[in-house]
BALOBA-1460 file (C-alpha; in Angstrom, 3 decimals):
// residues 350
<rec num="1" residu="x" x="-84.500" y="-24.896" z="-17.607"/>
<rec num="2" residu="x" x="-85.495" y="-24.514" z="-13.707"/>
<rec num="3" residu="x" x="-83.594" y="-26.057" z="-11.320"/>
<rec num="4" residu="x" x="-86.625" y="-28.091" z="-9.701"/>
<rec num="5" residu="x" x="-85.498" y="-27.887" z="-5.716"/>
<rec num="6" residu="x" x="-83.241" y="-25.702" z="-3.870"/>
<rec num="7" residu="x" x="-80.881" y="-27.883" z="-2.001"/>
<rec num="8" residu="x" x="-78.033" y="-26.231" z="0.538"/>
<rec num="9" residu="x" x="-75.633" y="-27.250" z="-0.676"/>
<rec num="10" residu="x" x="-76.382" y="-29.844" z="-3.338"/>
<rec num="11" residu="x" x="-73.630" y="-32.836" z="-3.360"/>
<rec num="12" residu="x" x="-73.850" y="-32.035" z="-7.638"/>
<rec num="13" residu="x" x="-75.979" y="-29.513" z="-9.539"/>
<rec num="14" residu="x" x="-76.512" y="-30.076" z="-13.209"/>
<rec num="15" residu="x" x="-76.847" y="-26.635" z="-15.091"/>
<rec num="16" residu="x" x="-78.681" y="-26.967" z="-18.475"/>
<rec num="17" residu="x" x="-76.250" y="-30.204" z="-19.226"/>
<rec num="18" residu="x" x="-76.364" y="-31.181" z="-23.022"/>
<rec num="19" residu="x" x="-74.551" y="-34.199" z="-24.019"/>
<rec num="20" residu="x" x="-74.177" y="-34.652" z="-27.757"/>
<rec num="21" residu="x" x="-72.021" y="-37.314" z="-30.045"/>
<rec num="22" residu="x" x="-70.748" y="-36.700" z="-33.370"/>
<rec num="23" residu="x" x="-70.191" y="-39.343" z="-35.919"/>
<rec num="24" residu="x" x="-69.333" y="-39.347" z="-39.742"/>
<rec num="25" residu="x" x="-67.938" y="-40.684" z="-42.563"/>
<rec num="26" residu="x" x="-67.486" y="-39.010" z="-46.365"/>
<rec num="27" residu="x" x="-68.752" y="-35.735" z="-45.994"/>
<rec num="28" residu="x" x="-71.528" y="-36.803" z="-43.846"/>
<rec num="29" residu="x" x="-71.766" y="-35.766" z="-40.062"/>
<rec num="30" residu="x" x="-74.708" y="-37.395" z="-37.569"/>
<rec num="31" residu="x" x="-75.013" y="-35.684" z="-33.919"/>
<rec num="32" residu="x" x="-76.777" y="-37.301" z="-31.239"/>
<rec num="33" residu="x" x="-78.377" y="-35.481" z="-29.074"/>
<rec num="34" residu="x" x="-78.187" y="-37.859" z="-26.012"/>
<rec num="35" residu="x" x="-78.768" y="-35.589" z="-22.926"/>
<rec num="36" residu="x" x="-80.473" y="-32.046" z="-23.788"/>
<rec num="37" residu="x" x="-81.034" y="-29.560" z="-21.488"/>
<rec num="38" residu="x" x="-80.918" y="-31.349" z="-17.819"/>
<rec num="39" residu="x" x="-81.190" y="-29.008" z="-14.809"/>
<rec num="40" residu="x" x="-81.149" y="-30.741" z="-11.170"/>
<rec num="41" residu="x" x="-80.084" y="-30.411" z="-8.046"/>
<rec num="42" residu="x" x="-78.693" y="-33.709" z="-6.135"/>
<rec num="43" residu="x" x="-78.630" y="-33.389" z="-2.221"/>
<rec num="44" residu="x" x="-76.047" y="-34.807" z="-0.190"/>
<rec num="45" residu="x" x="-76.928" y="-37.959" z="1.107"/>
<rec num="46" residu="x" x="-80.283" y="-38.468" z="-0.986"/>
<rec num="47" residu="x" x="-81.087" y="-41.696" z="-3.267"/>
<rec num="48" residu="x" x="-81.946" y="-40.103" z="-6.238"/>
<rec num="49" residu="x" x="-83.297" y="-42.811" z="-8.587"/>
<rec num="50" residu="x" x="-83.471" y="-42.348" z="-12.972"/>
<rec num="51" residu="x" x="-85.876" y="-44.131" z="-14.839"/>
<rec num="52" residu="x" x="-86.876" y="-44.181" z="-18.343"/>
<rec num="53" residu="x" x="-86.460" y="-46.542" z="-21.608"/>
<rec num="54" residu="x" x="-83.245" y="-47.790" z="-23.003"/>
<rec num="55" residu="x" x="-81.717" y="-45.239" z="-25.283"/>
<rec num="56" residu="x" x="-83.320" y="-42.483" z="-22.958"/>
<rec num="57" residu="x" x="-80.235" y="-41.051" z="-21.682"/>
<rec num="58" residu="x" x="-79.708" y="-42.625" z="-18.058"/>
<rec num="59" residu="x" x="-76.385" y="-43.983" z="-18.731"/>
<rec num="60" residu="x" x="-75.386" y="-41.362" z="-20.819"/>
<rec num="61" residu="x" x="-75.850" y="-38.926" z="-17.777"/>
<rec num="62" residu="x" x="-74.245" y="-40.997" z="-15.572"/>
<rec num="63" residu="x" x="-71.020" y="-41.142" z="-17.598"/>
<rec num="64" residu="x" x="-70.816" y="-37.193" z="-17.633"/>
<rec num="65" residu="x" x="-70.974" y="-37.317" z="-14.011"/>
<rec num="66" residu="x" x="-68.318" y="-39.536" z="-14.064"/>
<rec num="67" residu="x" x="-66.421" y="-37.174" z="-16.132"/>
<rec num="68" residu="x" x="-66.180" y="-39.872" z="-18.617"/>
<rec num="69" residu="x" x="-68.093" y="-37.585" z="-21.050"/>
<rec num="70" residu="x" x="-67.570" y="-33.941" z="-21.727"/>
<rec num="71" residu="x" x="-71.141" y="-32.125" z="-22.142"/>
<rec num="72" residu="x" x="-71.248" y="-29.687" z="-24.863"/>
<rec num="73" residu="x" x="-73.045" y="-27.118" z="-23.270"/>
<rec num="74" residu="x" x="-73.884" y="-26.492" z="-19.137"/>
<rec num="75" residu="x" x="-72.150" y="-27.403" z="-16.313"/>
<rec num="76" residu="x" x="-71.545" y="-30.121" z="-14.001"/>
<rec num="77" residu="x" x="-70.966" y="-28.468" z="-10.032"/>
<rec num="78" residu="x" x="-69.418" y="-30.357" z="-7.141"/>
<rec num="79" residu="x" x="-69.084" y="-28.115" z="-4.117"/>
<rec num="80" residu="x" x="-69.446" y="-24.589" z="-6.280"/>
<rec num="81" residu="x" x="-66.677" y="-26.541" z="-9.158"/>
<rec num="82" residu="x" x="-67.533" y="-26.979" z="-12.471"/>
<rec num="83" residu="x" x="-66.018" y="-30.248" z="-12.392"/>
<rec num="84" residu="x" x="-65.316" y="-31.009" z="-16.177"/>
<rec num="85" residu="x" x="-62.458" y="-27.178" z="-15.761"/>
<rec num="86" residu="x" x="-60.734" y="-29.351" z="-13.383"/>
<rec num="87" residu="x" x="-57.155" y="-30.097" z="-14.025"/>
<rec num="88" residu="x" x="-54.597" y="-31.843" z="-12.106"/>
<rec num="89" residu="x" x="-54.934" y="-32.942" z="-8.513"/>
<rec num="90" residu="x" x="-58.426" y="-31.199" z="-8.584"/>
<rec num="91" residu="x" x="-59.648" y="-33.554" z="-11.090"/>
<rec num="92" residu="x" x="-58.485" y="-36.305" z="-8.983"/>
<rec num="93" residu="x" x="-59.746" y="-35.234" z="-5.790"/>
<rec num="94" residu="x" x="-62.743" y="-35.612" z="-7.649"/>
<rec num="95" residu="x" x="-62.833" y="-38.717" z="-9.217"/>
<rec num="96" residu="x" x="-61.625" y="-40.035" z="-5.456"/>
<rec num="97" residu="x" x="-65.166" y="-38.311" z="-4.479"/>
<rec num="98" residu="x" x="-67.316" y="-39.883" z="-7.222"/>
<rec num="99" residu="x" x="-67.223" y="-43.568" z="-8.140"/>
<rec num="100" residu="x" x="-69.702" y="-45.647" z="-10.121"/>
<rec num="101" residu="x" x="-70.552" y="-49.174" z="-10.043"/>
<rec num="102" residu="x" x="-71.241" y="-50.896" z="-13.837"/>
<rec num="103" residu="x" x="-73.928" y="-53.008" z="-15.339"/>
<rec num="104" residu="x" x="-71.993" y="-55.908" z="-16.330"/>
<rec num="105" residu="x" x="-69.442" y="-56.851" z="-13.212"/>
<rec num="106" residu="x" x="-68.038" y="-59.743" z="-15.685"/>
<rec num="107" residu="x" x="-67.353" y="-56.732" z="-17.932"/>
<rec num="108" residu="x" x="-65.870" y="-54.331" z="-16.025"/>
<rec num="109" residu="x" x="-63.076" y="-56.083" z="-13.700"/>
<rec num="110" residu="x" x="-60.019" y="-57.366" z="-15.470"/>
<rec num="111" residu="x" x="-59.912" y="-60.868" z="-15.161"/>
<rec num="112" residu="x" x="-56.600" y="-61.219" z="-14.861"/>
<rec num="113" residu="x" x="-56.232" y="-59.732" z="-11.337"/>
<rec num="114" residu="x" x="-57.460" y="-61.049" z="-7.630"/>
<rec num="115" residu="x" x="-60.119" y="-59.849" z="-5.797"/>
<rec num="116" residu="x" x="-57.660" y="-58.381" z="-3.545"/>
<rec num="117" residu="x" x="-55.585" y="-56.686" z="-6.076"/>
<rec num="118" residu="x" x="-58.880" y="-55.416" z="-7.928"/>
<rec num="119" residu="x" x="-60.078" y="-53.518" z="-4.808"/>
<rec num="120" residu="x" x="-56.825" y="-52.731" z="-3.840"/>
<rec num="121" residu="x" x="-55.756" y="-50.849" z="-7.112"/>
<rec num="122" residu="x" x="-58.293" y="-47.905" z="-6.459"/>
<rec num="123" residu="x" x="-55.954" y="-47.498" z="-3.239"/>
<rec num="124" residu="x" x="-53.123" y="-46.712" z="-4.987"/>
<rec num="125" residu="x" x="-54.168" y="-45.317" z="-7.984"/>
<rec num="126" residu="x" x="-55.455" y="-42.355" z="-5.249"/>
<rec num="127" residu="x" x="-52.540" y="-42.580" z="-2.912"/>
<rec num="128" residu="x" x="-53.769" y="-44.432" z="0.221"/>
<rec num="129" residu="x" x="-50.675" y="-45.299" z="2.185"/>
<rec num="130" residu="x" x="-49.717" y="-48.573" z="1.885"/>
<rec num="131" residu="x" x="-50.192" y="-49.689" z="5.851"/>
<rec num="132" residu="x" x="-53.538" y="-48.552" z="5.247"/>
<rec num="133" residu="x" x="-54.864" y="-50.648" z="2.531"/>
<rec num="134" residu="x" x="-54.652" y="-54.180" z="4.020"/>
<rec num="135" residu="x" x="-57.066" y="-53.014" z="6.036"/>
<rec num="136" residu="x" x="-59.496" y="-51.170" z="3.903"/>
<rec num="137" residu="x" x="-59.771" y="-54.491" z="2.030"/>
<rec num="138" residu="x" x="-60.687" y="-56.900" z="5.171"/>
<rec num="139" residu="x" x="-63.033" y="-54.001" z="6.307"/>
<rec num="140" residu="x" x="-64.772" y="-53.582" z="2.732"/>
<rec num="141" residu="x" x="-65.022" y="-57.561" z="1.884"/>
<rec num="142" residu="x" x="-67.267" y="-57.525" z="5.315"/>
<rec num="143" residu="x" x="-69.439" y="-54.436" z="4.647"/>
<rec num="144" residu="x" x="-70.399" y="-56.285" z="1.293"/>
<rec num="145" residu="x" x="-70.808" y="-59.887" z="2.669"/>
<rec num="146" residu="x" x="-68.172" y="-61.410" z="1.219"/>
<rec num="147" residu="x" x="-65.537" y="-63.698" z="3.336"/>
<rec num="148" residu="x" x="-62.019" y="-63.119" z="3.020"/>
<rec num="149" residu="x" x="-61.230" y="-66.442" z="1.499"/>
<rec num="150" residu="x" x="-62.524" y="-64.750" z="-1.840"/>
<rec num="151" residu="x" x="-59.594" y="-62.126" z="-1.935"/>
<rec num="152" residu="x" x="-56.958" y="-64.945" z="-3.717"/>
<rec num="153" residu="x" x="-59.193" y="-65.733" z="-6.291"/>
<rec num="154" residu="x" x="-59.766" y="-64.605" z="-9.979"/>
<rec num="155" residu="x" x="-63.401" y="-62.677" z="-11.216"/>
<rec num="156" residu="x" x="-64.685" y="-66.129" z="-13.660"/>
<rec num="157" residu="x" x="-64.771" y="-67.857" z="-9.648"/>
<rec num="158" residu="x" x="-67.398" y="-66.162" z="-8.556"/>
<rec num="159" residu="x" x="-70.750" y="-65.502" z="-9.322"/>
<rec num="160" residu="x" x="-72.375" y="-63.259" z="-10.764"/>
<rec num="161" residu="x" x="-74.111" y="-61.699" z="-7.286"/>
<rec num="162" residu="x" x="-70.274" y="-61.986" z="-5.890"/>
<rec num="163" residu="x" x="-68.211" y="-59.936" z="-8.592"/>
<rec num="164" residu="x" x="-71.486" y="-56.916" z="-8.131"/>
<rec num="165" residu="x" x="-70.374" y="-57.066" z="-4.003"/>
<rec num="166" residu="x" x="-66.586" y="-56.909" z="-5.556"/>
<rec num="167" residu="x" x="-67.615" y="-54.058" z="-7.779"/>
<rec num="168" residu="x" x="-69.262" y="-52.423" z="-4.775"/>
<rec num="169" residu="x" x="-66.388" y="-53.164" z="-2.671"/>
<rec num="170" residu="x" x="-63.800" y="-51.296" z="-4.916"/>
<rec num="171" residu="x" x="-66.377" y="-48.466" z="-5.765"/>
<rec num="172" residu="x" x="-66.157" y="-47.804" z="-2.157"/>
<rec num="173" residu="x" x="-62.185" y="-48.735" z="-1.104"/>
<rec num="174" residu="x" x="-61.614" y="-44.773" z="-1.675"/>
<rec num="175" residu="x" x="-64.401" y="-43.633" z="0.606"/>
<rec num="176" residu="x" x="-66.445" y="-41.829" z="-1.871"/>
<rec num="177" residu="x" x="-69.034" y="-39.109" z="-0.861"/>
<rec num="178" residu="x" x="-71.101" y="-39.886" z="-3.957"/>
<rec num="179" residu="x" x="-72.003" y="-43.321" z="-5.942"/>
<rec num="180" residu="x" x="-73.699" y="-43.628" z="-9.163"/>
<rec num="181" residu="x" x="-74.735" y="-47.179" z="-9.659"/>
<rec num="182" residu="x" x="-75.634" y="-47.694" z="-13.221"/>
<rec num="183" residu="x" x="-78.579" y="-51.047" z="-13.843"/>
<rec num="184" residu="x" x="-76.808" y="-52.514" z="-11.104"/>
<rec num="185" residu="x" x="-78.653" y="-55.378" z="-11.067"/>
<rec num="186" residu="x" x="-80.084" y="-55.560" z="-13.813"/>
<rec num="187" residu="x" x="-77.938" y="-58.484" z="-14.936"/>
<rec num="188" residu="x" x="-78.350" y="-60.337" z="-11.993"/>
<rec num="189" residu="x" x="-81.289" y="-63.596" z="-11.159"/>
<rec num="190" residu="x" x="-84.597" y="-61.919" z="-8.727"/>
<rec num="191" residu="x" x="-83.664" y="-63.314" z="-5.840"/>
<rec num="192" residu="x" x="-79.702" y="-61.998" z="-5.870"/>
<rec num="193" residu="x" x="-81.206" y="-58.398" z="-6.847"/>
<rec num="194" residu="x" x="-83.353" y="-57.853" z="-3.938"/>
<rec num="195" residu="x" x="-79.471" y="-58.913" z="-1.975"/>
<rec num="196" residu="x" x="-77.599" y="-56.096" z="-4.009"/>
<rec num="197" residu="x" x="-80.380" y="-53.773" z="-3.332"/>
<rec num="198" residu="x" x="-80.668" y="-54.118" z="0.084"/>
<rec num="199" residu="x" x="-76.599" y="-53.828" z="0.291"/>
<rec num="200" residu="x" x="-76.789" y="-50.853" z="-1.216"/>
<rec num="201" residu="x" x="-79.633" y="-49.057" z="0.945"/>
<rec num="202" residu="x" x="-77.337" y="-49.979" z="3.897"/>
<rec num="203" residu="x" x="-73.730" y="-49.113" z="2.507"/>
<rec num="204" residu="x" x="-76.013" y="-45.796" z="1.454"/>
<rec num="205" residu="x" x="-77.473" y="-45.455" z="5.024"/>
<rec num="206" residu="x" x="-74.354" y="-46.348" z="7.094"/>
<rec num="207" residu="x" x="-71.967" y="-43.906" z="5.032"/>
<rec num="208" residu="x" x="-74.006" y="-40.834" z="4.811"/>
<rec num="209" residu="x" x="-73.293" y="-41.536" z="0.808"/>
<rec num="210" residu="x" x="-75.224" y="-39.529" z="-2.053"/>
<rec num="211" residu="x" x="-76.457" y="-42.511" z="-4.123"/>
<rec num="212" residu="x" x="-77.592" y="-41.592" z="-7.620"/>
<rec num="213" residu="x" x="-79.373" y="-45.628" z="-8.927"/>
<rec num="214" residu="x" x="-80.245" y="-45.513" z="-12.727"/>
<rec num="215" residu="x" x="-82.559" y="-48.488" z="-13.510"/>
<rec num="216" residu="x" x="-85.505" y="-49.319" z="-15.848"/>
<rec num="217" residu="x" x="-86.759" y="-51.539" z="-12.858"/>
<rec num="218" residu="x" x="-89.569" y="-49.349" z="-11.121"/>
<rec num="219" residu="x" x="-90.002" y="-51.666" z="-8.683"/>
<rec num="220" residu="x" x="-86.224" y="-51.259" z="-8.033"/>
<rec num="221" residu="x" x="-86.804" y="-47.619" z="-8.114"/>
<rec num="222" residu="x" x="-89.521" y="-47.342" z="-5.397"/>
<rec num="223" residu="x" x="-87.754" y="-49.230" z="-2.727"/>
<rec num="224" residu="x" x="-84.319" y="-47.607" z="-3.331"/>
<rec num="225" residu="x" x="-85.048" y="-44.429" z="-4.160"/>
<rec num="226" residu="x" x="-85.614" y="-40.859" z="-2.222"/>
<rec num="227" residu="x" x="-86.310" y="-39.274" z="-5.178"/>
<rec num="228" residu="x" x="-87.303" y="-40.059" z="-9.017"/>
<rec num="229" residu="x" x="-86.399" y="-38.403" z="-12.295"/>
<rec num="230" residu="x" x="-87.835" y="-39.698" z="-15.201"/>
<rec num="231" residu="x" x="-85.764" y="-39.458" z="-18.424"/>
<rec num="232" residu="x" x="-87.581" y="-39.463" z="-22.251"/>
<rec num="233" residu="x" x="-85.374" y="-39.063" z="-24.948"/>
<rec num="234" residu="x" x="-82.630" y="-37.386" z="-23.369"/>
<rec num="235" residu="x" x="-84.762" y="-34.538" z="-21.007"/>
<rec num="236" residu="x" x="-86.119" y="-34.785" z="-17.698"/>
<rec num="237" residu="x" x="-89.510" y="-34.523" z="-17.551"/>
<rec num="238" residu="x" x="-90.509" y="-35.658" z="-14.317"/>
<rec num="239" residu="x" x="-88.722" y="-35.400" z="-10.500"/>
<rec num="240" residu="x" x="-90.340" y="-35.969" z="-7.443"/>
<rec num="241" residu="x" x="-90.126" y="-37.276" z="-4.216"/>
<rec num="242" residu="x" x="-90.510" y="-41.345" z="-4.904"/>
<rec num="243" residu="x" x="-93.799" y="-41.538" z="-3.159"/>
<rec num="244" residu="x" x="-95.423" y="-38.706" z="-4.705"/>
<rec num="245" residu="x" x="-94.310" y="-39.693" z="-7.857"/>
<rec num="246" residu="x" x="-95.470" y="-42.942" z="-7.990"/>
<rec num="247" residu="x" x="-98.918" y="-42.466" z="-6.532"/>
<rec num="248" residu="x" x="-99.677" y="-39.106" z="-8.408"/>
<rec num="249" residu="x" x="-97.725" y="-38.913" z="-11.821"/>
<rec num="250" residu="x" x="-98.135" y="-35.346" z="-13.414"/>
<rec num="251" residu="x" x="-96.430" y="-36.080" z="-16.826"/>
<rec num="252" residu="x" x="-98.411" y="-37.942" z="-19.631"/>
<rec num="253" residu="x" x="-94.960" y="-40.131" z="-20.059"/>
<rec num="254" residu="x" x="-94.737" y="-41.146" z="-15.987"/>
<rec num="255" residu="x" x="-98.322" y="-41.905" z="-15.717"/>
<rec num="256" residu="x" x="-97.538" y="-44.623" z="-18.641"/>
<rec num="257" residu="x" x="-94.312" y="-46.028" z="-16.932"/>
<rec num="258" residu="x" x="-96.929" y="-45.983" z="-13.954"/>
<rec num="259" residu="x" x="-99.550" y="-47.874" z="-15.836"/>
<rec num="260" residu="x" x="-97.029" y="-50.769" z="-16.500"/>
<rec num="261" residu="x" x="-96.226" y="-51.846" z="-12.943"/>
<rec num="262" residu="x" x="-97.858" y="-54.862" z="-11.696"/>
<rec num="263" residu="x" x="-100.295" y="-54.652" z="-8.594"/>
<rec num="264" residu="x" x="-100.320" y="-57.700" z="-6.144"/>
<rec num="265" residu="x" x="-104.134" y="-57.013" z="-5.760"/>
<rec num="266" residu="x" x="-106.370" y="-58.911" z="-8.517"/>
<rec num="267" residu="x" x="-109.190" y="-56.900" z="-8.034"/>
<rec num="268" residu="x" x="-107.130" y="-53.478" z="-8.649"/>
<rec num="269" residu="x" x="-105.037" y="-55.261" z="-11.063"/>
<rec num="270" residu="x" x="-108.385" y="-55.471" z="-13.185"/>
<rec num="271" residu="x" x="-109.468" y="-52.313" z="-12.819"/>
<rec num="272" residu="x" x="-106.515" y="-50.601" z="-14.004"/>
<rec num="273" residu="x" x="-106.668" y="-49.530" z="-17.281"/>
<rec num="274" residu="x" x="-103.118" y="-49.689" z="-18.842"/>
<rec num="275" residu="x" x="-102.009" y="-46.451" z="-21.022"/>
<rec num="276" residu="x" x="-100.289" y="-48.122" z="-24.336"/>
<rec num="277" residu="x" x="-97.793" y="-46.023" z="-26.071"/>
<rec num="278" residu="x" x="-98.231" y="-45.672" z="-29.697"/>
<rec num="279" residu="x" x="-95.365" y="-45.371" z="-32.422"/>
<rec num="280" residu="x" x="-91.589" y="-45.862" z="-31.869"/>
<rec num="281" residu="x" x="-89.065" y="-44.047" z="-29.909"/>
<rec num="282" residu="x" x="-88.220" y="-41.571" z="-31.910"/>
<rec num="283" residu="x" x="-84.212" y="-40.852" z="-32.652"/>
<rec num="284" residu="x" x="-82.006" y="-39.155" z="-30.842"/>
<rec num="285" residu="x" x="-80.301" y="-38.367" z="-34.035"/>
<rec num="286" residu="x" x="-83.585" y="-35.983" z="-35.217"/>
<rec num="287" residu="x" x="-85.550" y="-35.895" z="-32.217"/>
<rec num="288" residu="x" x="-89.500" y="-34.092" z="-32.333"/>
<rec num="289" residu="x" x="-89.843" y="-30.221" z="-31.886"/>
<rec num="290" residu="x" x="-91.482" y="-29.090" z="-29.461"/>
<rec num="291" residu="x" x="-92.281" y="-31.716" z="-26.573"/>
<rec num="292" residu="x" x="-90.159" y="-34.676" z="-27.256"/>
<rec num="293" residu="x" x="-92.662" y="-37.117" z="-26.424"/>
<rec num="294" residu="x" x="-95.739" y="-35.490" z="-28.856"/>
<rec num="295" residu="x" x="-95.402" y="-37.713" z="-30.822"/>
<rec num="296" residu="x" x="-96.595" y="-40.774" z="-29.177"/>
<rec num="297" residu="x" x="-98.562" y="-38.513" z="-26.314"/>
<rec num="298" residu="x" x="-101.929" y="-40.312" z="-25.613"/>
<rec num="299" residu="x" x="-102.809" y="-37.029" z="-24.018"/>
<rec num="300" residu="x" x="-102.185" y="-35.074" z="-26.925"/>
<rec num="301" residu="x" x="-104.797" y="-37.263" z="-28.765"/>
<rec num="302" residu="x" x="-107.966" y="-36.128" z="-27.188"/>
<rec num="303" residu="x" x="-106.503" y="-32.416" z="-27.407"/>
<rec num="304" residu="x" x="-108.691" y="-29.730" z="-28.905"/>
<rec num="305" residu="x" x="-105.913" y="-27.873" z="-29.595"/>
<rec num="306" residu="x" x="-102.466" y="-29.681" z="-29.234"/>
<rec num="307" residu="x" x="-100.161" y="-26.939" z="-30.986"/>
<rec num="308" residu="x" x="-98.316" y="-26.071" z="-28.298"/>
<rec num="309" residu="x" x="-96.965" y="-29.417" z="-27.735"/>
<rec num="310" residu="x" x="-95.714" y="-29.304" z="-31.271"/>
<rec num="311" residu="x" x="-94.117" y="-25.841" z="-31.570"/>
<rec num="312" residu="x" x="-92.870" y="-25.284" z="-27.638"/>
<rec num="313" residu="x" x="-90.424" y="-26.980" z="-25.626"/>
<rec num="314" residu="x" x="-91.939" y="-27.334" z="-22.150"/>
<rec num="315" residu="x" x="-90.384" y="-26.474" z="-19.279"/>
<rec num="316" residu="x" x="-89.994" y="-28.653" z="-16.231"/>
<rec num="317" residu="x" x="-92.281" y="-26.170" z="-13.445"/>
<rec num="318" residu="x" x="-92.851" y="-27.221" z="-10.143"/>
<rec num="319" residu="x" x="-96.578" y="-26.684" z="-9.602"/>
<rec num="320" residu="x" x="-96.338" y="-28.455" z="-6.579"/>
<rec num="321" residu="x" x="-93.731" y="-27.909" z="-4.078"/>
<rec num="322" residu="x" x="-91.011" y="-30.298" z="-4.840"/>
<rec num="323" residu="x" x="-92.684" y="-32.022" z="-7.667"/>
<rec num="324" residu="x" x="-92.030" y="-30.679" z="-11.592"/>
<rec num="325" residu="x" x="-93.014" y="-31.781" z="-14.514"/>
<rec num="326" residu="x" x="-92.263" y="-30.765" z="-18.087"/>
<rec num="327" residu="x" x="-95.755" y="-31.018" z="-20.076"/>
<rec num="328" residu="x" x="-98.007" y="-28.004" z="-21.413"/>
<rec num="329" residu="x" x="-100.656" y="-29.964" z="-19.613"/>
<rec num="330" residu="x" x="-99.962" y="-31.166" z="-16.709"/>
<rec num="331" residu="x" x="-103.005" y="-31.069" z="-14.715"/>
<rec num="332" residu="x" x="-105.174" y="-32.844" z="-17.196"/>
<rec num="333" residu="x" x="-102.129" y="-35.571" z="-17.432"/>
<rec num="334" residu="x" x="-102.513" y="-35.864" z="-13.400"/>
<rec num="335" residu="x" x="-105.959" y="-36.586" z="-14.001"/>
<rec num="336" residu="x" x="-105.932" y="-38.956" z="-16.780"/>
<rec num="337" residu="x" x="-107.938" y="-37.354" z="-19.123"/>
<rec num="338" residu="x" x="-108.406" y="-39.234" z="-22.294"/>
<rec num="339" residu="x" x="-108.053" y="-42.599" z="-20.633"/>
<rec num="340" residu="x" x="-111.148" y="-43.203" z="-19.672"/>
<rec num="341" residu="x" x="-111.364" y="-41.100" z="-17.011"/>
<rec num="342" residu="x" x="-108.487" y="-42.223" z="-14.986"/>
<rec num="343" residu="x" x="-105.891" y="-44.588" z="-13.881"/>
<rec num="344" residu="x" x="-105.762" y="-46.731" z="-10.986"/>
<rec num="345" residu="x" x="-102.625" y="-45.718" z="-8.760"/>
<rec num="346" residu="x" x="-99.579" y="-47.475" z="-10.202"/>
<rec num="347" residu="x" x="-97.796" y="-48.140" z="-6.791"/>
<rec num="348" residu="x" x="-99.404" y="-50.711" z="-4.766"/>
<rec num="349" residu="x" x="-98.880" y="-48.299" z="-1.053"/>
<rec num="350" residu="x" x="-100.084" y="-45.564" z="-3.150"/>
């Protein structure tokens, strides 16, 4: 795979990252292929934002990051290390550098501790000196709008929008370089995500942070995002910078996610002709050759001659400077052949 953008240095470079699981029971093994092949460079203090369907991959990625999940073949780089060789005070120099911030807050703070003690125990678990850590806490609850009368009570007190500012809070009580927010907000009411977003773009902004935000929200995606990857069944097949992406999607997949997002202008909204995918996901667990996503390809449908898709895996090729795509056809999926001679722009600024 090509590394889509040069980036000096890159806060984490993903070389040809697989991620596969193994299951079985009486003589019978099943491997899922959950990440295959992912190349990409992350800069330093980008958003980089990862979209794509459930089952796609996103978290999956996010969890080798984490070094939560060991990828069977390629490497993981932080700072020239192959972080998944590191041992010892290495490895935990680097989770101190890389924290992540769950889905489900409910889910992933013990409820049997305080607020304090929950944002606290990152603190000691990485060996900030105990004077210190009083005053981490105040500083954090205050960068994430939350008022110190909070830090004596227990996570089933507060709401939901409350324990994602606690999860942010001890995400960041080790001053991490990088944070990988996973459907952050996904589990939280409209009006509190466009509050956790907005927290995050200026935690992001004030710290000088790399922020990688995985999300099926595109919406979500535009507004947070610097760049956007785009994720189908376990390969990129899309990156680009967020505004280029959105207003001129180059893969057959994108231009569908694209299709899908609402315009606030009725007259555009009705003149948008939206690009239906056809079949199911396929499975991870015997995915298509070829092009992963042939088989429910609109593009590939008014094809003379659609072998290629079938036989040969494409490769993700910037033909624009700082925008790849993985697709045999790229320039006839930019232009919308095959439905109906094109498709309004997605993003409403585009």
């Amino acid at each position: 795979m090509t590394t889509v953008r040069e980036l000096d240095p890159p806060a984490l470079r993903l070389e040809d990252v697989s991620v596969r699981f193994t299951r079985g029971a009486l003589g019978r093994r099943t491997v899922t292929q959950a990440v295959n092949g992912v190349s990409l460079d992350i800069a330093a203090g980008e958003t980089l934002g990862i979209v794509g369907e459930s089952g796609c991959g996103k978290s999956t990625l996010a969890r080798t990051l984490m070094l939560l999940n060991r990828p069977a073949s390629g490497r993981v780089l932080s700072e020239g290390q192959d972080i998944h060789r590191a041992r010892g005070a290495e490895r935990r120099a680097l989770r101190r550098r890389m924290q992540m911030v769950f889905q489900d807050p409910s889910g992933s703070l013990n409820p049997r501790m305080t607020i304090e003690d929950l944002i606290i125990e990152p603190m000691i678990v990485h060996r900030v000196a105990r004077a210190e850590r009083r005053g981490r806490l105040e500083g954090l609850l205050a960068d994430v709008g939350l008022p110190r009368s909070v830090a004596r009570r227990f996570p089933h007190e507060l709401s939901g929008g409350q324990l994602q500012r606690v999860s942010i809070a001890r995400a960041l009580a080790v001053d991490p370089s990088v944070l990988i927010a996973d459907e952050p907000v996904s589990a939280l009411d409209v009006s509190v995500q466009v509050q956790i977003v907005n927290l995050l773009l200026d935690l992001q902004k004030d710290r000088g942070m790399t922020l990688v935000f995985i999300s099926h929200d595109l919406a979500v995606v535009a507004k947070m995002s610097d760049r956007v990857a785009v994720m189908y069944l376990g390969e990129i097949v899309e990156v680009a910078p967020a505004d280029d992406i959105f207003a001129r999607p180059r893969h057959p997949y994108t231009r569908s996610l694209m299709s899908a997002i609402a315009v606030p202008d009725p007259r555009l909204e009705r003149q948008r002709e939206r690009i239906v995918l056809t079949g199911d996901l396929p499975s991870p667990t015997n995915p298509p050759t070829g092009c992963r996503f042939h088989t429910r390809c609109w593009l590939r449908q008014s094809l003379d001659n659609p072998e290629a898709c079938v036989t040969e895996r494409p490769a993700l090729v910037a033909e624009i400077p700082g925008h790849a795509a993985a697709c045999h056809f790229t320039r006839l999926a930019a232009d919308g052949v095959g439905v109906g001679g094109g498709v309004a722009p997605a993003h409403p600024d585009a």
